[in-house]
BAROKOL-523324 format. One line per field, with one value per residue (C-alpha): x, y, z. Coordinates in steps of 0.2 Angstrom, whole numbers, plus 2048, in hexadecimal, padded with zeros to 3 digits. Layout:
<gulos>
X <- (X_...)
Y <- (Y_...)
Z <- (Z_...)
</gulos>
This chain:
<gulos>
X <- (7B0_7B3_7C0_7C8_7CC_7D6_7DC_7E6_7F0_7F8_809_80F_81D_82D_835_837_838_829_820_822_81E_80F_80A_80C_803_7F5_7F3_7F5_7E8_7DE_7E2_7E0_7D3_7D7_7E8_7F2_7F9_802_805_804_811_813_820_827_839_83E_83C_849_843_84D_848_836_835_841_839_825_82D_833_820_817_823_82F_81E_814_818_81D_81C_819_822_827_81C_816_809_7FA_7E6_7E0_7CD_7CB_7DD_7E5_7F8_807_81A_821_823_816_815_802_7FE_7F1_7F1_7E9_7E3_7D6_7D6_7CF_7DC_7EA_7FA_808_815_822_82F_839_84B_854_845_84B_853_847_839_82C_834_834_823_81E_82B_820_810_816_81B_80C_802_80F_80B_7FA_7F6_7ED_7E6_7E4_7D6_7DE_7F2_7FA_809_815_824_832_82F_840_850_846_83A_82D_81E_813_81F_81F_80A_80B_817_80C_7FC_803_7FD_7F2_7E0_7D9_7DB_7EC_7EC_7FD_805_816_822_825_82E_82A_822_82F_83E_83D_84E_84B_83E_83D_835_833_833_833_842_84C_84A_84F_84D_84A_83E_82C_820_812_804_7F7_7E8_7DE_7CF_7BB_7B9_7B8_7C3_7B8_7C1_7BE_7C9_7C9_7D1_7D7_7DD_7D2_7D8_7DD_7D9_7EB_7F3_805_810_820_82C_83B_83C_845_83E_838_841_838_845_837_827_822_833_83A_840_835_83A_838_826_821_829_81E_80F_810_818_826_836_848_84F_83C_83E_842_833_825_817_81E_820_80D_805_803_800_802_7F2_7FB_7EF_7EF_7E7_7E0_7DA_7CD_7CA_7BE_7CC_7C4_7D1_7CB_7D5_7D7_7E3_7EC_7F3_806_810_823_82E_83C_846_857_85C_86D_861_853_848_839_839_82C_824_820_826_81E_821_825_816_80C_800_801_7F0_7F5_7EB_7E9_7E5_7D3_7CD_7BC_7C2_7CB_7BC_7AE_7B9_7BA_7A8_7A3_7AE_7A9_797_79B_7A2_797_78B_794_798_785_780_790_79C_7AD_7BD_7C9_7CD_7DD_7E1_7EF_7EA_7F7_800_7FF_7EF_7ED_7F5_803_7F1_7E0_7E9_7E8_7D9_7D2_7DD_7D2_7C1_7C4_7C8_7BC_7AE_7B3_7B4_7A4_79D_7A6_7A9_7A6_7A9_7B9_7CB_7D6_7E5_7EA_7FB_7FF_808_815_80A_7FD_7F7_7E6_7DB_7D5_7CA_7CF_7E2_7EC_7F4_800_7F7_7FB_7F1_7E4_7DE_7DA_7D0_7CF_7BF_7C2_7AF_7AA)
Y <- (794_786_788_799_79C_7A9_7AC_7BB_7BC_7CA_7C7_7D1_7C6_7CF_7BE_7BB_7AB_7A8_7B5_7AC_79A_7A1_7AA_79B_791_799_79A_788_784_78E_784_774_76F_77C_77D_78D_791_7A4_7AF_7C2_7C7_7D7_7DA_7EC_7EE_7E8_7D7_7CE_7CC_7BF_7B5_7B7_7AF_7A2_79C_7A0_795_788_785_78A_780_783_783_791_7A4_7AF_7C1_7D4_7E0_7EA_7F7_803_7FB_7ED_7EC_7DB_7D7_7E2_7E9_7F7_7F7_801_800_7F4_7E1_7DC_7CF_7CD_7C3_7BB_7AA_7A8_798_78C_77C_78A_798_79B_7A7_7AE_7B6_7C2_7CD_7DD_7E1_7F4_7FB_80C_809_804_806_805_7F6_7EC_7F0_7E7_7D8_7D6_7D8_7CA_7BC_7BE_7BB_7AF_7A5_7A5_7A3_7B2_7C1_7C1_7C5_7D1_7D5_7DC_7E5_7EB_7F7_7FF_812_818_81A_826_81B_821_816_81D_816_804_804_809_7FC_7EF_7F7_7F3_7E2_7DE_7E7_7DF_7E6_7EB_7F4_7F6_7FF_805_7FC_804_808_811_820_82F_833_825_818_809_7FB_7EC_7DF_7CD_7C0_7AA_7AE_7BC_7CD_7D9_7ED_7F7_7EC_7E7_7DA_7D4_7C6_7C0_7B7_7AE_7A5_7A5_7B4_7C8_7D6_7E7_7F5_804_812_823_832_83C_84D_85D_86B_87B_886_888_888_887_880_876_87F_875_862_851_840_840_84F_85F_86C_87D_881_893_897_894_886_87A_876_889_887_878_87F_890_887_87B_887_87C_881_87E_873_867_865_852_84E_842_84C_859_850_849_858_860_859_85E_858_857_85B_84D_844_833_826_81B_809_811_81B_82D_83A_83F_850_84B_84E_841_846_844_848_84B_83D_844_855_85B_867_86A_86F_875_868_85B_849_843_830_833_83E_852_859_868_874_86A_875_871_871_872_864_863_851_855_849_84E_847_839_832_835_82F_81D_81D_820_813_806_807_809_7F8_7F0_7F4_7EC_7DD_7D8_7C8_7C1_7B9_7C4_7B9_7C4_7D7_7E0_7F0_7FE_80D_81C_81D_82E_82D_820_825_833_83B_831_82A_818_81B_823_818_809_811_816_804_7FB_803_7FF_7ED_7EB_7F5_7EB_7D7_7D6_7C2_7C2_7C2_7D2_7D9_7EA_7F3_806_80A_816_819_810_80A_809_809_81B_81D_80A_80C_809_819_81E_827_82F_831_824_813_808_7F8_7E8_7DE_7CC_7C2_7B2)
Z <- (808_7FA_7EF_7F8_808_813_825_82D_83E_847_855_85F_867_86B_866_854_854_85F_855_845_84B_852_845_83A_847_845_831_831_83D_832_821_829_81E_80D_804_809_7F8_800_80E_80D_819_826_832_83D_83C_84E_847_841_82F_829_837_835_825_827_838_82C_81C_827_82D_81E_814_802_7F6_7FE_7FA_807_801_80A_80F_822_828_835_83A_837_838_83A_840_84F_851_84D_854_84C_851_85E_859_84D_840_835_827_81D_815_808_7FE_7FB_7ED_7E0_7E2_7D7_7DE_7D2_7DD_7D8_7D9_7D2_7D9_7D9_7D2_7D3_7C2_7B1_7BC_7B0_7A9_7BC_7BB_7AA_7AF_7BF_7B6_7A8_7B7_7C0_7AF_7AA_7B9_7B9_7A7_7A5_7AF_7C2_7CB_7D6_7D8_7E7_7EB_7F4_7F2_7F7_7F8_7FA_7ED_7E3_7DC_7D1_7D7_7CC_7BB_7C4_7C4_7B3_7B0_7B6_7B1_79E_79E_7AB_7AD_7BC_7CE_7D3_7E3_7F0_7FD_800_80E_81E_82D_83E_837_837_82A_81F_823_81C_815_813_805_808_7F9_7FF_80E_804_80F_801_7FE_7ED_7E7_7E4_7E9_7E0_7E1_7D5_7DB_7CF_7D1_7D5_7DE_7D7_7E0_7E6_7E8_7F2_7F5_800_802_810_80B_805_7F8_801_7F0_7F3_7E0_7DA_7CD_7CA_7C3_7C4_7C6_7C2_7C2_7D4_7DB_7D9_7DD_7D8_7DD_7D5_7D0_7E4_7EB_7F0_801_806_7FE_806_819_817_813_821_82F_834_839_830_839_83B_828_82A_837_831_834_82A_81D_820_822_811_801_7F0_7E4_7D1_7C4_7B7_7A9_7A9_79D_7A2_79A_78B_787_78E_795_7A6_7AF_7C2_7D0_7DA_7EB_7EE_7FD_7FE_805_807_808_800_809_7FF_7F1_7FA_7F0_7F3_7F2_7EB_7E8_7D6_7CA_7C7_7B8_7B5_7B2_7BB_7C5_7D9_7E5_7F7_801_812_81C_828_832_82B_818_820_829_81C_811_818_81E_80B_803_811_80D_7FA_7FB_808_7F8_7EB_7F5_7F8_7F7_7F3_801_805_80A_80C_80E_80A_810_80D_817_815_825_827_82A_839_84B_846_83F_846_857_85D_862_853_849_84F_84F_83C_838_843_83B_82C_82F_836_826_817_819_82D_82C_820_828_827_823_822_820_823_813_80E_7FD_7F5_7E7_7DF_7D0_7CA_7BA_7B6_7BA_7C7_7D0_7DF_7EC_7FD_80C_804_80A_7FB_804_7F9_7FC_7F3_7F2_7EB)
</gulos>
């Protein structure tokens, strides 16, 4: 396509270094004849990190972005795979694109502020608004994602949709973010795009209320020690029937969710009541209290939701036709996706994992490359803004 232009790859070479030089093999081959201007990067944690950039930046060369994050998994066109050794990525580029890159370090302090610094050098960079801006976090370290978006959302108003870095899905270790060859953690990634093309949104859910009402009656920042006056890990245990001493297995964790009533404001200015659906991420045990990814006021009333399969897939099939809709008659390039990962194999299965995604491909932008991470978190637009999620799977459509 004239003016922008994208190409994605997935590896699975045990090697690093044979990984990356193939992996940079191949987006070169496919920006023979357009200019690659950036490169969205993916990676599991077997790799050697520092080595996959080094080996992608000494191909790519010192003037093209590198930026991502590691994860649990990757969707490209027709593949699914999770765990294991595997590197993704997407060039992008083309004589008409424009890139800002940028970075956020120990963003578990002034979040808010990080957030407005990022949105400031993307805009800085580009002269104006993006098009569309990903990113990419570290979900760890007590992080309140949802004061970074609101950070960012400050200045710019276009598209800004994200996910959380990853890990082999279980007790969350470590993550990793990647900025030009630095390998860093406690910070946030984010890339503008500017140029002739518009970004189309879709977004679906994957958990349904159970009636199930409480409230938080005790919390700090992101730890919310009460729920109803108890403490919240014995609320959150009876609820999900899991035993003591399972209280730091994934799926526990996964399996429940907590939807937060909340008011919104969309672009006109209107308050709009709605809930956006949390999940712990971690347990004190010392204080019997949840970790959560964004903070809970206290007062704020709880609806217990529960992740069906039934939610998950009709979910997806709606916001693939949706934007299969809004994309008629105009030509997608690239396609961008950050599905939850507790909603892929630990909850679909491979084999459901692909089916899900393979429709969806053949649905919205069956011709445009792909690239998808399984994100701890995400973040999309919601009544104008963008929010953190759980057990969502925003999908960027970019079309020209």
């Amino acid at each position: 396509m004239p003016g922008v232009h994208a190409s994605s790859a997935l590896v699975s070479e045990t090697s690093s270094k044979r990984a990356a030089d193939d992996l940079a093999r191949s987006l070169l081959e496919a920006f023979v004849e357009h200019p690659i201007k950036a490169v969205i990067v993916y990676a599991t944690v077997n790799h050697d990190q520092s080595e996959v950039l080094r080996r992608l930046r000494g191909h790519l060369g010192p003037a093209v972005p590198l930026l991502g994050c590691s994860v649990q998994g990757v969707v490209v066109r027709g593949d699914v795979r999770e765990g294991g050794f595997l590197i993704g990525a997407m060039g992008l580029g083309g004589a008409d694109l424009r890139v800002a890159p940028a970075i956020a370090r120990d963003i578990q302090s002034t979040t808010r502020r990080k957030g407005e610094m990022l949105a400031r050098d993307v805009q800085s960079a580009l002269g104006g608004d993006p098009q569309f801006t990903f990113a990419c976090w570290d979900p760890r370290n007590g992080v309140d994602v949802e004061e970074l978006l609101d950070g960012m959302s400050q200045s710019i108003k276009t598209p800004l949709v994200g996910g959380g870095a990853g890990q082999p899905f279980g007790r969350i270790v470590k993550t990793y973010q990647y900025f030009g060859e630095e390998v860093t953690t406690r910070a946030a990634i984010a890339l503008g795009l500017a140029g002739p093309f518009c970004a189309e949104v879709g977004l679906a859910h994957g958990t349904a209320p159970t009636g199930v009402t409480m409230t938080a009656t005790r919390s700090e920042g992101t730890t919310l020690f009460e729920i109803d006056g108890r403490p919240a890990i014995d609320v959150w245990r009876e609820v999900t029937g899991w035993k003591e001493h399972e209280v730091n297995d994934q799926d526990y964790l996964t399996s429940w969710a907590a939807g937060t009533d909340c008011k919104l404001r969309n672009p006109e200015g209107t308050e709009i009541a709605t809930q956006l659906v949390r999940m712990a991420i971690a347990f004190d045990v010392e204080s019997g209290a949840l970790i959560m990814p964004t903070a809970i006021a206290s007062g704020t009333r709880i609806v217990l939701h529960h992740r069906t399969t039934q939610a998950l897939t009709d979910g997806t099939v709606a916001m693939g036709r949706e934007l299969a809709v809004r994309t008629r008659g105009m030509r997608p390039w690239a396609a961008l996706g950050f599905e939850c990962c507790a909603r892929m194999s630990p909850f679909l299965g491979e084999r459901g994992a692909l089916a899900e995604n393979l429709e969806l491909q053949n649905v919205v932008a069956p011709g445009a490359p792909w690239l998808g991470m399984m994100a701890w978190g995400e973040a999309a637009p919601v009544h104008g803004a963008p929010r953190f999620l759980n057990f969502s799977y925003p999908l960027v459509v970019l079309a020209a």
